[in-house]
BAVOLO-875776 format. One line per 4 residues: number of its first residue (from 1); their letters; for each residue x, y, z of C-alpha. Coordinates in pm, 1 decimal, m for minus. Last residue first. Layout:
BEGIN
NUM> A> X:Y:Z  ...
//
This chain:
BEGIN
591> XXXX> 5895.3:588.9:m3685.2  5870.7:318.4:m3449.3  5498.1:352.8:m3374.2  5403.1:264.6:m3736.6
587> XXXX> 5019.8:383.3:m3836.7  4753.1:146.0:m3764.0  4485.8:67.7:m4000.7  4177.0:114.7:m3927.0
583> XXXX> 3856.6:m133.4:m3920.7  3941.1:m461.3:m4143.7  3502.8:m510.8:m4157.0  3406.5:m147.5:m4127.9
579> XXXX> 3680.7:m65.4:m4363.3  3624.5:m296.5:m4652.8  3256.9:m200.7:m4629.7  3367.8:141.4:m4636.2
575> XXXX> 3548.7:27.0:m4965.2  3296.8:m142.5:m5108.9  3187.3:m477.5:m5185.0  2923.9:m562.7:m5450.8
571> XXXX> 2604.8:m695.2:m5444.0  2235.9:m629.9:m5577.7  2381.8:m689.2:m5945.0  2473.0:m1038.6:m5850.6
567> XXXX> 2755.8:m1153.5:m6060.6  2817.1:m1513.4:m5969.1  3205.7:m1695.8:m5982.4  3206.6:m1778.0:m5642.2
563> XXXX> 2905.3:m1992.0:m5717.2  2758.8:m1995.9:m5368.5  2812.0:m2374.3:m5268.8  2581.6:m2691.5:m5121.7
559> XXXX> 2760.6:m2998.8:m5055.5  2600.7:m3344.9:m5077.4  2708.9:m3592.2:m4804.7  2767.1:m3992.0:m4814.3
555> XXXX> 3144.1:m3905.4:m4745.9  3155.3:m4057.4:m5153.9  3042.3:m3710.0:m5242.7  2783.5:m3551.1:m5448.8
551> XXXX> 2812.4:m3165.5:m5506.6  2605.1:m2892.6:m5576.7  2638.5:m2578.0:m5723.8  2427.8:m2217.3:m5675.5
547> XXXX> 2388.3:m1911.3:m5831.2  2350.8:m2055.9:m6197.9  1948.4:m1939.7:m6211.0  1900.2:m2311.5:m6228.2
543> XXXX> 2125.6:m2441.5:m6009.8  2434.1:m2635.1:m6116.0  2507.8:m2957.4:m6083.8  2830.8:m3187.0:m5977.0
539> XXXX> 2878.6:m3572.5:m5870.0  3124.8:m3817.0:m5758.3  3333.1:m3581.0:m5541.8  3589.4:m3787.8:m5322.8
535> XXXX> 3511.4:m3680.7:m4961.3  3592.2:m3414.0:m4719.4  3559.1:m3153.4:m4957.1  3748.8:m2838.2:m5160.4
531> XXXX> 3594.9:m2638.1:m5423.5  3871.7:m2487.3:m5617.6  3796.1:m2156.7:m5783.0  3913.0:m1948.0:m6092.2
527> XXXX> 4096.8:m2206.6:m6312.1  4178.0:m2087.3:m6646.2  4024.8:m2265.1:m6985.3  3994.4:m1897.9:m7154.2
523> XXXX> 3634.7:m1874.1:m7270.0  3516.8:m2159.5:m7077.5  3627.0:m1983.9:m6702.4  3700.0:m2308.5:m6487.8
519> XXXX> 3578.6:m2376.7:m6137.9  3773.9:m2721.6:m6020.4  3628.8:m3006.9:m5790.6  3868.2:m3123.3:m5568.9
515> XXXX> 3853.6:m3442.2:m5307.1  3967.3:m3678.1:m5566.9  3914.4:m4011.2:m5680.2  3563.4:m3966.6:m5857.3
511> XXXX> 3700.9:m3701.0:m6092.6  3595.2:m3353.7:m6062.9  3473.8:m3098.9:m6300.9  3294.8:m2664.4:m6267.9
507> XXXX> 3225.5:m2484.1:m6615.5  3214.3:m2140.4:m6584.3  3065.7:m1859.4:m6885.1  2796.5:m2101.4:m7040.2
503> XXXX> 2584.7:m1856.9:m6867.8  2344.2:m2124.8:m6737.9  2681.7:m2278.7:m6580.1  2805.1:m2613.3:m6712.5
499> XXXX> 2867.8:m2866.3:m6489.0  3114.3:m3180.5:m6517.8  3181.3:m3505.7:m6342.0  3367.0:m3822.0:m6426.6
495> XXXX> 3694.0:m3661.6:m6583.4  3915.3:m3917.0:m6667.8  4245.7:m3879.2:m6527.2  4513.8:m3626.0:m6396.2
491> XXXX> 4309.1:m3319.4:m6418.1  4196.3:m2988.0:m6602.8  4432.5:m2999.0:m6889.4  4291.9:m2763.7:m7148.6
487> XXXX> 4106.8:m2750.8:m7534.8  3953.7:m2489.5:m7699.4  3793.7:m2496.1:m8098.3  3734.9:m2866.8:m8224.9
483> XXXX> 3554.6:m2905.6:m8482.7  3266.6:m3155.7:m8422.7  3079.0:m3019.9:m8766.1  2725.1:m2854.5:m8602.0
479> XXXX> 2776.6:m2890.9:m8234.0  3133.3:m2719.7:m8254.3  3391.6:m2855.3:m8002.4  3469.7:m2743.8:m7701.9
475> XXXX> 3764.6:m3028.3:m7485.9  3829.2:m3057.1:m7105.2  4102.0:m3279.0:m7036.3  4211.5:m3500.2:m6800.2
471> XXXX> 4154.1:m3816.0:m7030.4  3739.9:m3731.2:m7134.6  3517.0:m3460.0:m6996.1  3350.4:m3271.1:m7319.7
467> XXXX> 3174.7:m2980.9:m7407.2  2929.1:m2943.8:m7675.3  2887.2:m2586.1:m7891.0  2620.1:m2385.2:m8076.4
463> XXXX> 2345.3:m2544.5:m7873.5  2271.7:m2155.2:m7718.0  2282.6:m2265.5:m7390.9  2596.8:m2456.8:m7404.5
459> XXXX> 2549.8:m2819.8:m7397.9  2741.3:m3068.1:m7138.5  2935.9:m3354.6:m7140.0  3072.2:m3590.5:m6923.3
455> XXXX> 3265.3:m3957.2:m6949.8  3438.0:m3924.5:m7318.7  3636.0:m4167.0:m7380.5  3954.8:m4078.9:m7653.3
451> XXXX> 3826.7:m3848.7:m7936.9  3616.9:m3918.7:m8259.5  3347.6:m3682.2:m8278.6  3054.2:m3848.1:m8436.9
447> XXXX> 2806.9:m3619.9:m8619.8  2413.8:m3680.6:m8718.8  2300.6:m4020.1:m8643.1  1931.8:m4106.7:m8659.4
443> XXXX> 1760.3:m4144.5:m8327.3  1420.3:m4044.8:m8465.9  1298.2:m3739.5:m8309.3  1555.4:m3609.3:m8116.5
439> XXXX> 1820.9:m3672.3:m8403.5  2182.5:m3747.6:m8284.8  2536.4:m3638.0:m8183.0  2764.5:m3856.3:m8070.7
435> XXXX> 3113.4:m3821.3:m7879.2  3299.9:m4097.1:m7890.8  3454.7:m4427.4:m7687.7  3097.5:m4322.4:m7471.9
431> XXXX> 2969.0:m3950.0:m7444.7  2584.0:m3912.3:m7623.9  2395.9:m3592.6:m7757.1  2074.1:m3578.5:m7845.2
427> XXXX> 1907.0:m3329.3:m8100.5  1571.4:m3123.2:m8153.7  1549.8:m3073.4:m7760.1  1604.6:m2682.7:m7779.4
423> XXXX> 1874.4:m2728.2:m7552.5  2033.7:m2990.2:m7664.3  1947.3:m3311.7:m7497.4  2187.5:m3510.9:m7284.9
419> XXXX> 2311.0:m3876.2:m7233.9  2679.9:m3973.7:m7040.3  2819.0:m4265.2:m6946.6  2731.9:m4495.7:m7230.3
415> XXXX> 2927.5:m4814.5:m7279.8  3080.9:m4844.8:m7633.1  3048.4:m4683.8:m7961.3  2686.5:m4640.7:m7987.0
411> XXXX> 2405.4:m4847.4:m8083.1  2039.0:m4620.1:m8075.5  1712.0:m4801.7:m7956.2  1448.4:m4816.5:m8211.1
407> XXXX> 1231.6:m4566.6:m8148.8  1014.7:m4363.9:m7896.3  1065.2:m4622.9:m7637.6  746.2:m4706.8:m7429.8
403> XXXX> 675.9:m4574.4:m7141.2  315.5:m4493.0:m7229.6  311.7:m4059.4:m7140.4  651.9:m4061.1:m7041.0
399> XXXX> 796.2:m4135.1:m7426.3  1143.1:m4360.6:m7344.3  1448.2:m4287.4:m7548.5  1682.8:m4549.6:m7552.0
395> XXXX> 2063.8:m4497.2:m7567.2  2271.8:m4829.9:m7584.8  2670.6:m4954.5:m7542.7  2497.3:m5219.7:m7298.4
391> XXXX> 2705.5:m4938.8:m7008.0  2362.9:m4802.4:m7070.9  2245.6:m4416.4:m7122.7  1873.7:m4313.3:m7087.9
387> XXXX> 1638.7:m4069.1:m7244.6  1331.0:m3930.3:m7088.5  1048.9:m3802.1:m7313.7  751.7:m3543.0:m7274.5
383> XXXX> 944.6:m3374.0:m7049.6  944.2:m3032.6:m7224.1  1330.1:m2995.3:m7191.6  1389.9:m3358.2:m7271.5
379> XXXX> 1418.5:m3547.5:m6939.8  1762.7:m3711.1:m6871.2  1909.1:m4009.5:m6784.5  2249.7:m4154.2:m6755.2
375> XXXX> 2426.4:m4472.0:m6598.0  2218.5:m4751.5:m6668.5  2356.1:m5033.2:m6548.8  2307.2:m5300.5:m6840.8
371> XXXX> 2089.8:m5520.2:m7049.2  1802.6:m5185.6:m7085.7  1519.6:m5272.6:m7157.2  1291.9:m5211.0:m6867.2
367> XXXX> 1097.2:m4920.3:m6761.0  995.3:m4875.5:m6404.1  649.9:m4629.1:m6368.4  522.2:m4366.9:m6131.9
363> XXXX> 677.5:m4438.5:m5802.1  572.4:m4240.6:m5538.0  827.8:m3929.8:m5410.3  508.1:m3707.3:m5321.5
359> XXXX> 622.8:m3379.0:m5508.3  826.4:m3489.3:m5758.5  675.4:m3811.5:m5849.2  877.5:m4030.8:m5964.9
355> XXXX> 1034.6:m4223.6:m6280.9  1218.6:m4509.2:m6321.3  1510.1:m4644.3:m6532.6  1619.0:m5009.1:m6484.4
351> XXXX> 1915.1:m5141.2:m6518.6  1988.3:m5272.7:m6146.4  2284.1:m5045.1:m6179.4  2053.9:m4753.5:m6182.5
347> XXXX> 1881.4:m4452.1:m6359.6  1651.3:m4193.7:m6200.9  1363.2:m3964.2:m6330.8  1213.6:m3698.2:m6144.7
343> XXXX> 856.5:m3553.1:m6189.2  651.7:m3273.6:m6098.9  952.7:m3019.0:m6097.3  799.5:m2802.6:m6327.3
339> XXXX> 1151.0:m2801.6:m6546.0  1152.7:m3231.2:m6500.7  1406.8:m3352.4:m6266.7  1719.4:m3527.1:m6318.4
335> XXXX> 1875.9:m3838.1:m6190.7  2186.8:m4049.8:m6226.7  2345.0:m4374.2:m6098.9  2135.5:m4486.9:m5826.1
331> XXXX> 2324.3:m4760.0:m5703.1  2162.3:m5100.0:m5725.9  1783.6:m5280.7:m5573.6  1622.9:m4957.8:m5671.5
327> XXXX> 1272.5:m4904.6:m5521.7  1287.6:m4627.9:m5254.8  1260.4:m4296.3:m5245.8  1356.9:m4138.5:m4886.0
323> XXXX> 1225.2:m3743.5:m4837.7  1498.7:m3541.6:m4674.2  1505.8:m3245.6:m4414.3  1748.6:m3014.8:m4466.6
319> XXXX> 1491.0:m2750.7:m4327.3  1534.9:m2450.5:m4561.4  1695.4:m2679.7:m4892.6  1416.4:m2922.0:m4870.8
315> XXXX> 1589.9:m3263.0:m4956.4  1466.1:m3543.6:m5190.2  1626.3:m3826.9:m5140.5  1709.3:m4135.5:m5364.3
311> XXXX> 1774.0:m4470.5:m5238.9  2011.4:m4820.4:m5343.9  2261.3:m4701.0:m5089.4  2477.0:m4618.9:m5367.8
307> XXXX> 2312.8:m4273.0:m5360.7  2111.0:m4065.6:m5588.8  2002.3:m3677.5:m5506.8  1755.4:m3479.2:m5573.0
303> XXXX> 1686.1:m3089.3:m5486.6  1471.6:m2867.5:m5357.5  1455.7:m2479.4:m5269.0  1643.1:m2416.7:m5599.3
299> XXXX> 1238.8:m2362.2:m5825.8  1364.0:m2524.1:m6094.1  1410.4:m2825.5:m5870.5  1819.1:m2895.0:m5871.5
295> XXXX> 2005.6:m3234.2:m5949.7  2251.1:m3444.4:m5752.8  2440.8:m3770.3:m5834.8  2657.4:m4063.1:m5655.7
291> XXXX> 2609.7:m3971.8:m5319.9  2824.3:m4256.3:m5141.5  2665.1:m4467.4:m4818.4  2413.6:m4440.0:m4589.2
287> XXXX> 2239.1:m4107.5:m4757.1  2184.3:m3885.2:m4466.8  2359.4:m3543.7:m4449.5  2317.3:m3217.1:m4607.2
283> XXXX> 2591.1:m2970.4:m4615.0  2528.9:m2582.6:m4644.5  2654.2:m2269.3:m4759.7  2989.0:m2460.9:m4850.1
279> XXXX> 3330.3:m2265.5:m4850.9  3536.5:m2094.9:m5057.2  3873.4:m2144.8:m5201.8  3918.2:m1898.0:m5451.7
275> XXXX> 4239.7:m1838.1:m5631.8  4517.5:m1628.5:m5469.4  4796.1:m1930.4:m5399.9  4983.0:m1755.5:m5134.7
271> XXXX> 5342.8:m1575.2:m5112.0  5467.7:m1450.8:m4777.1  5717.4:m1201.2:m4715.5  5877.5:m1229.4:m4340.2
267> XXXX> 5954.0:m949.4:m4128.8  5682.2:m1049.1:m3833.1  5592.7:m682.0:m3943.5  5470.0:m785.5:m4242.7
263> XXXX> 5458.9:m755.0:m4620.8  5228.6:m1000.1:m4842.7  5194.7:m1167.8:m5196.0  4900.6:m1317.5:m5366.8
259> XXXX> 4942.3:m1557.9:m5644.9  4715.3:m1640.5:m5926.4  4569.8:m1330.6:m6053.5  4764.2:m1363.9:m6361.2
255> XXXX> 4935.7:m1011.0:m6324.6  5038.1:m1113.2:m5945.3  4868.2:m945.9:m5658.8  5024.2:m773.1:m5423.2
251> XXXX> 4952.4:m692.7:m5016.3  5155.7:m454.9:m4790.8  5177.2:m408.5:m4410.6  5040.2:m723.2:m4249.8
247> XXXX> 5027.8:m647.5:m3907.3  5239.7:m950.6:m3691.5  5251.8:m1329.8:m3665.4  5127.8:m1395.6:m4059.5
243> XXXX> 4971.1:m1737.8:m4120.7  4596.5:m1665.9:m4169.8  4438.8:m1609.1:m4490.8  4055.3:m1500.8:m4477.8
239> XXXX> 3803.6:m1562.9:m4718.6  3539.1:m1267.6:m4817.8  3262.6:m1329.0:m4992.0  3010.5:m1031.3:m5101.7
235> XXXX> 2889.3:m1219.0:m5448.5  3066.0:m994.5:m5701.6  3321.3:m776.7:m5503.5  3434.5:m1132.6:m5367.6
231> XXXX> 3665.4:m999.5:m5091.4  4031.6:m1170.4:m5036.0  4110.9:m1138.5:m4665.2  4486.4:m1121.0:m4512.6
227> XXXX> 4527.5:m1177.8:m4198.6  4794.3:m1023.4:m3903.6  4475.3:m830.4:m3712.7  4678.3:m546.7:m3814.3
223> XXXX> 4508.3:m555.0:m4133.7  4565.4:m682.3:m4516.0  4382.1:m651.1:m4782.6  4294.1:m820.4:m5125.2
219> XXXX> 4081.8:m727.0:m5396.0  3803.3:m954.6:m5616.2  3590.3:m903.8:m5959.7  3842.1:m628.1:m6089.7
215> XXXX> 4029.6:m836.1:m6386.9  4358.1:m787.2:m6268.9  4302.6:m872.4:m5895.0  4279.7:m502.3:m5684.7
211> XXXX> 4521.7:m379.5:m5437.6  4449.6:m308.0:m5085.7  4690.8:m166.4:m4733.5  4701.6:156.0:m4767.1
207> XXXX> 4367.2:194.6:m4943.0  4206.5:143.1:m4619.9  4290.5:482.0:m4479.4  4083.8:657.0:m4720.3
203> XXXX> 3792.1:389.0:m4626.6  3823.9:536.4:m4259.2  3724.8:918.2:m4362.0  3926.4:1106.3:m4172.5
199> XXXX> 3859.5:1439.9:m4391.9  3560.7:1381.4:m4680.9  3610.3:1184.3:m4959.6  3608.5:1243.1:m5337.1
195> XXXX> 3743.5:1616.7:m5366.4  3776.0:1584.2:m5749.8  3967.8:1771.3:m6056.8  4256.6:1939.7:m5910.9
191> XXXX> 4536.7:2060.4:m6159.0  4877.1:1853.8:m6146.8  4942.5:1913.3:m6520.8  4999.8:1611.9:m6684.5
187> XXXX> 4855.2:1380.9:m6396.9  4498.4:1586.3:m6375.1  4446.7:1518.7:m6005.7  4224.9:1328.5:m5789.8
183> XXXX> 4193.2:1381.7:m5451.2  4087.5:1136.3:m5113.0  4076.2:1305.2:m4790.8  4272.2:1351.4:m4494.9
179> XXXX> 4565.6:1223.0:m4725.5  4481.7:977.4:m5016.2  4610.3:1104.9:m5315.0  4459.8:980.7:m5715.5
175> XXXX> 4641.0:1073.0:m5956.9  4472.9:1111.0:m6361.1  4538.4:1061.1:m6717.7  4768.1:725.7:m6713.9
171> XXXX> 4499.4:574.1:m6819.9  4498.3:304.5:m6537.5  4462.7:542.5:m6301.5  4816.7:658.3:m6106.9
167> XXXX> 4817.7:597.3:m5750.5  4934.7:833.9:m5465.2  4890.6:695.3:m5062.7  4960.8:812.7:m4756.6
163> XXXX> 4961.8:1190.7:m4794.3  5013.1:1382.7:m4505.5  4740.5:1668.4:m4506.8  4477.2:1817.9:m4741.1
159> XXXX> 4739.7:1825.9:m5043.5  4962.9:2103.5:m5219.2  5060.9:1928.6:m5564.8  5460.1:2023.3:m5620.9
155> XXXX> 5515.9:2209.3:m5917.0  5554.2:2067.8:m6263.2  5690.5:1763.0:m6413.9  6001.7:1734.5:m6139.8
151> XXXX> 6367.8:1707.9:m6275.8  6547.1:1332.2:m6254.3  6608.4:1381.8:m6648.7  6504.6:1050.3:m6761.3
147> XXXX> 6267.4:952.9:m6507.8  6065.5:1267.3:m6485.8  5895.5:1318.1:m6126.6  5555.7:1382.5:m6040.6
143> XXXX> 5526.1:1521.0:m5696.2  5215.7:1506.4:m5431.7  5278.8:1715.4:m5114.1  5135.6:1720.3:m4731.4
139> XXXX> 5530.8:1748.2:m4607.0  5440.7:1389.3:m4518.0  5503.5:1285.9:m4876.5  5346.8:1128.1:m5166.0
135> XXXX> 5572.7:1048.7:m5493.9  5463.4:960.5:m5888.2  5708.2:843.0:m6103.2  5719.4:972.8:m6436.7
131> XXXX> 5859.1:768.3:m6805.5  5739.5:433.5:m6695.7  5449.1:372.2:m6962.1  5226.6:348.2:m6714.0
127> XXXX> 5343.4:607.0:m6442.0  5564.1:426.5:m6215.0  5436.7:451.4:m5843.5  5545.1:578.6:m5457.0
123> XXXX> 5400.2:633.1:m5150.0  5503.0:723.7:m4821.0  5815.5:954.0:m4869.2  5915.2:1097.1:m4528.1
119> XXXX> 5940.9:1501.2:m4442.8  6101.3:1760.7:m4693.0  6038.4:1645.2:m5011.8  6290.4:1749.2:m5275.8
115> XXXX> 6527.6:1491.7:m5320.3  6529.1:1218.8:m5597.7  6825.5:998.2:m5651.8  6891.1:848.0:m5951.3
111> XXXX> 7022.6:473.8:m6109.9  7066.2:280.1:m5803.3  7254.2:m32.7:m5828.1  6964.3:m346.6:m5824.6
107> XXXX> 7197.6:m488.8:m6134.2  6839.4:m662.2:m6274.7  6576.3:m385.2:m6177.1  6835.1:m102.9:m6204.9
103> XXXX> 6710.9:164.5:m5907.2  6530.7:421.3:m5870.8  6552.5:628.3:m5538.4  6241.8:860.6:m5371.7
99> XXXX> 6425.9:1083.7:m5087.6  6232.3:1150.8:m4754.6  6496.6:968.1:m4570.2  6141.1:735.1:m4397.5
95> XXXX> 6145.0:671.5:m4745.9  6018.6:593.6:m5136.3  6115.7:294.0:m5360.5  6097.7:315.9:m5739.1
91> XXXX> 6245.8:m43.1:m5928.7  6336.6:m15.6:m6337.9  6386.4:m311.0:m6604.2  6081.1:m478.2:m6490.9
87> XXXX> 5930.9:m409.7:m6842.6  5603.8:m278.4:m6634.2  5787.7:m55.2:m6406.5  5813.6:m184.9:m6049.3
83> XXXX> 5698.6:m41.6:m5743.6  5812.2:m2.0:m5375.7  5661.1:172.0:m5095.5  5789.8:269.0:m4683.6
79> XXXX> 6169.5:224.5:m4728.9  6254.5:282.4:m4331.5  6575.1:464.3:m4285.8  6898.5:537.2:m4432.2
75> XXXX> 6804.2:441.5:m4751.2  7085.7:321.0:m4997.9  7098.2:m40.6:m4983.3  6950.9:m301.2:m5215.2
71> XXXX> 7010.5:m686.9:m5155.8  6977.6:m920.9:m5380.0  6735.5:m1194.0:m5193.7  6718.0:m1621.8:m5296.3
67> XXXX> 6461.4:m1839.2:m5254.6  6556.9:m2012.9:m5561.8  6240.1:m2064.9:m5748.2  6093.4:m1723.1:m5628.5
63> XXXX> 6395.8:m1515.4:m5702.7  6382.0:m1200.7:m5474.3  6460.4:m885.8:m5496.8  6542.1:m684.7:m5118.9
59> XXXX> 6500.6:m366.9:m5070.3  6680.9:m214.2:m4718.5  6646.5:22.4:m4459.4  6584.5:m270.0:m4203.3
55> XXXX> 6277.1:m122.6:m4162.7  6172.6:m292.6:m4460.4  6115.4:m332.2:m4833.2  6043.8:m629.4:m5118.5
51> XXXX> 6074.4:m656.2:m5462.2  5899.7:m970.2:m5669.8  6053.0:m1213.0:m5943.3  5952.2:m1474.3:m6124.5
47> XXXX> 5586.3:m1287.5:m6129.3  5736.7:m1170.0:m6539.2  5577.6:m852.0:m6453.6  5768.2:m793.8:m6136.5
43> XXXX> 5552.9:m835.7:m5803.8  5569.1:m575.2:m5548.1  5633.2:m577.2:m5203.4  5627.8:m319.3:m4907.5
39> XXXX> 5652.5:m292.9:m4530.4  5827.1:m560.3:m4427.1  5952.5:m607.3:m4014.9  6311.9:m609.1:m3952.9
35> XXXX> 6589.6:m794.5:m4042.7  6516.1:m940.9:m4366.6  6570.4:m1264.0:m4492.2  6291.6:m1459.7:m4515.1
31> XXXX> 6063.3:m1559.8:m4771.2  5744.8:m1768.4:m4720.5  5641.6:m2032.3:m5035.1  5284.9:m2156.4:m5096.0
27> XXXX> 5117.1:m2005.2:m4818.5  4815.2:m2123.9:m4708.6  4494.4:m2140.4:m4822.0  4246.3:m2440.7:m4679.2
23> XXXX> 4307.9:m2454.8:m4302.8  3974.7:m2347.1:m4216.3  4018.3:m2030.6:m4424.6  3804.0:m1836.3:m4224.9
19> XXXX> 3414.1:m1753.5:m4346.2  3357.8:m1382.2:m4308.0  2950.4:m1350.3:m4302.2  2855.1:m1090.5:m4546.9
15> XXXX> 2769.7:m739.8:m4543.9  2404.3:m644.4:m4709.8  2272.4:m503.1:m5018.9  2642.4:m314.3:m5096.1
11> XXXX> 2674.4:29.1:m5200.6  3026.6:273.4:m5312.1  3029.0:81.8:m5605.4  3460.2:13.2:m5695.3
7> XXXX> 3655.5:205.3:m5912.5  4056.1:124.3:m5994.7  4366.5:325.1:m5904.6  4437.3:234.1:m5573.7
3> XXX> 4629.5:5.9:m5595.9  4935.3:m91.9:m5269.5  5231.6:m245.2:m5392.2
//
C-alpha cells in the first residue's frame, strides 16, 4: 500500500550521500507464488498476514510463518492497489477491469463489486473506520464508495487528469489525489479545498511508490532501479536495499515499524527487517591491538581513546591523525575528559589512574592505591575530582588539585566496573554485584539497588533516574528510592557497554562478544537502529551535543556514527528530494 496521507517539509539544508547497504539488510523472508510481476501489498494489522496483487489478475494472502498464498480471483486484468481495513476483516483491490472488489479478509470470497469507473482503477483505500473506500481512476475521477450499501457517497470528484494515487488523511476529514497535480478534497462531501502541486510535477509521481513508518521520522520507496531506500527525514540518510531483479512496484510498512514489505516486477514479494542499519561517517585506525574505551572533547573535533596496547590516542576528527600517550604498562581500561577538555583521565590494569594533558598528551600525575585493575574513571562535572572504580571491590575519589583521595575509600559489593557522577555532581553512583548510590562529598552510602551484576550505567540528565547494563537486560530505576520503573531484554549476556544520549531519549549497548551495538528508545525499550562492525564492540560514547556515537572495537578501530536517531531542525527530506534522488517512476508498458 502506497501513503500518502501524512506531511512532510517541503526544504532540506543539503541532499545527502546514499550509502548502500553493503550487504547489511536483506530480506528476511521472499514470497513466491505468483505468475507475473507484483504490483501491490499491504500488511494486515495483526503483520501475520499481508495481501498481495499482480498481473497475473490475482490477490494473493499470505501467512508469513507458513509461506503459504490463498488465492483471490475475480479481476480479469491487472489488480493495480490493495488495502486492508484496520480489523483485517475486509480487503479493497482496484483494476486494470476498472471495477474496485472487496473481499472477506479470512474466506478471501468477494463480498461486492463496484462498477462505475469507466477506464482502470489505480488506487484504492479504506476510510479509517472502514465504512467508505476511496477509488482513483483513469477516467480522471475520484469516488467514495459506501461499504455497506455498495452505493457511491456523492458524485464522482472531476480531477486534473488520470489519477494515480487517492489517500485518505489520517482524520479521516480529507483525500488527497495525485493526477497532474496533487488535490485535496473535503472526504464527506467531495468539495475542493487545495491545488498543492503544479501539473507534472515529479514529486506527484513519487507518491506511487512511498509510504511513511508509523511514527513519521523515516519513509520508504521503491524505483525502477529494482532498490528500495529508507530516508532518515530527521538526519537526511538514506540506506538502500538491494535484492529485487526488476522495478519495485509497491512498498509497506508494518504497524510496528519493523518490517518492510515490497511488490515487483521480478513477481516475487519480499519482506525486510525495516530498522536502521547505517553506516560509519568515519573509522580511525591505529591502536595495535583492541580499543577498549572512547570519550568525546566537548568541543566533538577530538576524541580519546584507550587500547590494550598499553596507549591512549588522541585523534583529530578532520585529519584522523592521532596523538600516542604513553605510560601504562596494562590495558587502558577507561578514560574521560574534563568539560574544557584540558585534561583526560585514564584507568588501567596496571592499577593506576593517571591524568593528562588534553592538549599536549604529557603526563600530569599517576595516583596509586588502588590493589586492582582499575576499570572506571570519571571527572566530576567541574573536574575538581576524578573518581575511580577497582575490580579491589573499591571506589576512591581523587581531588586533582593534590591527588590525594578526598576520603576514605568507599567498599562496595564486589569488583567495580562501572563509576559515574550525577549530573549535578552532589552524588556517585557505582555498578558492581549492586547498584550504589553515594554522597559526592563524603562517600557515605545513600541507596543500594539489589539486582544481579551490574557492568554499565548511566545518569539521565535530569538525575531523576539511573540506568543499568546487567544479565541482558537493560533496567530504569528511580535515583531517589531504587524503584524500579522499565525493564527489557536487550542481549544474550552481560551488557559491557552502554550510552546514554544528552536527551535521555536513546540509549545505545553492546557486549564485548558481539559485533552489534543496539539503539534503543528509553521511553518504550524498542530497538530503532543496529550499528553493525567488523569487530566485537568493547566500548560506546556519545557526543556531546548527542549527534554523534563512537565505538571501540577489538579490530583495533574506533567507529565514528551519525546518531540515526538525531533531530536536526536544519534537515529533513522531502518529497522533491525523494524525486530528484529515485527520479520518475515508470508507468507499465504492458497495460
Amino acid at each position: 500500500m502506497h501513503t500518502l496521507s501524512r506531511s512532510v517539509s517541503p526544504e532540506i539544508a543539503s541532499v545527502p550521500p546514499i550509502v548502500s547497504n553493503a550487504g547489511h539488510p536483506v530480506p528476511v523472508q521472499v514470497l513466491e507464488g505468483h505468475d507475473v510481476g507484483v504490483r501491490c501489498v499491504c500488511f494486515y494489522a495483526d503483520e501475520n498476514k499481508l495481501v498481495s496483487g499482480s498481473g497475473d489478475n490475482t490477490l494473493r494472502i499470505w501467512d508469513r510463518k507458513t509461506g503459504a498464498a490463498q488465492v483471490l480471483s475475480g479481476h480479469t486484468r491487472w489488480v493495480w492497489d490493495v488495502d486492508v481495513s484496520r480489523d483485517g476483516k475486509m480487503v479493497v483491490s482496484g483494476s486494470e477491469d476498472k471495477t474496485v472488489r472487496i473481499w472477506d479478509g479470512e474466506s478471501g470470497e468477494v463480498m461486492h463489486v463496484f462498477e462505475g469507473h469507466k477506464d482502470e482503477v489505480n488506487s484504492v483505500e479504506f476510510s479509517w473506520d472502514s465504512s467508505r473506500v476511496v477509488s482513483g481512476s483513469d477516467d480522471h475521477t475520484v469516488r467514495v464508495w459506501l461499504v455497506e450499501t455498495g452505493e457511491l457517497a456523492f458524485e464522482p470528484i472531476e480531477c486534473h487528469g488520470r489519477v494515480l494515487c487517492v489517500r485518505y488523511s489520517p482524520s479521516g476529514e480529507r483525500i488527497a489525489s495525485g493526477a497532474d497535480n496533487l488535490q485535496i478534497w473535503n472526504a464527506e462531501t467531495g468539495d475542493g479545498t487545495i491545488e498543492c502541486l503544479s501539473r507534472y510535477s515529479r514529486a506527484t509521481k513519487v507518491w506511487l511508490d512511498v509510504c511513511f513508518y508509523p511514527d513519521e521520522s523515516k519513509l520508504v520507496s521503491g524505483s525502477s532501479d529494482k532498490t528500495l531506500r529508507i530516508w532518515n527525514r530527521k538526519t537526511g540518510a538514506v540506506e538502500v536495499l538491494s535484492g529485487h531483479t526488476d522495478t519495485v512496484w509497491d512498498v509497506d510498512v508494518s504497524p510496528d515499524g519493523k518490517m518492510v514489505v515490497s511488490g515487483s516486477m521480478d513477481k516475487t514479494v519480499r519482506i525486510w527487517d525495516g530498522i536502521t542499519h547505517p553506516e560509519p561517517l568515519q573509522v580511525l585506525e591505529g591502536h595495535e591491538s583492541q580499543a577498549v574505551c572512547v570519550c568525546f572533547y566537548a568541543d566533538e573535533n577530538k576524541l580519546v581513546s584507550g587500547s590494550s596496547d598499553y596507549t591512549l590516542r588522541i585523534w583529530d576528527r578532520k585529519t584522523g591523525a592521532a596523538q600516542v600517550l604513553s605510560g601504562h604498562t596494562g590495558t587502558v581500561q577507561e578514560v574521560d575528559v574534563s568539560l574544557d577538555g584540558e585534561m583526560v583521565v585514564s584507568g588501567s590494569e596496571d592499577f593506576t589512574v593517571r591524568l593528562w594533558n588534553g592538549e599536549s598528551g604529557e603526563m600530569m600525575h599517576t595516583w596509586e592505591g588502588h590493589e586492582h585493575t582499575v576499570n572506571s574513571v570519571k571527572f566530576s562535572p567541574d573536574a575538581s575530582s576524578v573518581m575511580s572504580g577497582s575490580e579491589d571491590n573499591i571506589v576512591l575519589v581523587w581531588s586533582v588539585e593534590t591527588g590525594e583521595p578526598a576520603f576514605e575509600p568507599i567498599e562496595c559489593d564486589g569488583s567495580v566496573y562501572c563509576v559515574r557522577y550525577s549530573p549535578s555532581g552532589d552524588r556517585i553512583a557505582s555498578g558492581a554485584d549492586s547498584v550504589q548510590i553515594w554522597d559526592a562529598e563524603t562517600g557515605v552510602g545513600l541507596l543500594t539497588i539489589r539486582h544481579s551484576e551490574v557492568s554499565s550505567l548511566a545518569w539521565t540528565a535530569d538525575g531523576t533516574h539511573i540506568i543499568g547494563g546487567g544479565e541482558g537486560e537493560v533496567t530504569i530505576w528511580n535515583s531517589d528510592d531504587g524503584e524500579q520503573l522499565r525493564t527489557w531484554k536487550a542481549h544474550d549476556g552481560l551488557i559491557t557497554a552502554l550510552a546514554l544520549s544528552p536527551t535521555t531519549t536513546h540509549l545505545v549497548t553492546s557486549r564485548w562478544d558481539e559485533k552489534t551495538a543496539f539503539v534503543f528508545d528509553t521511553s518504550t525499550g524498542e530497538q530503532v537502529a543496529i550499528l553493525k562492525h567488523d569487530g566485537h564492540v568493547e566500548a560506546i560514547a556519545f557526543s556531546h551535543s548527542g549527534r554523534l556515537i563512537a565505538t571501540g572495537c577489538g579490530d583495533k578501530k574506533i567507529y565514528l556514527w551519525e546518531d540515526p536517531t538525531f533531530k536536526d531542525p536544519k534537515t529533513t527530506v522531502s518529497p522533491v528530494l525523494v524525486a530528484s534522488m529515485h527520479g520518475l517512476l515508470p508507468q507499465p508498458t504492458n497495460r
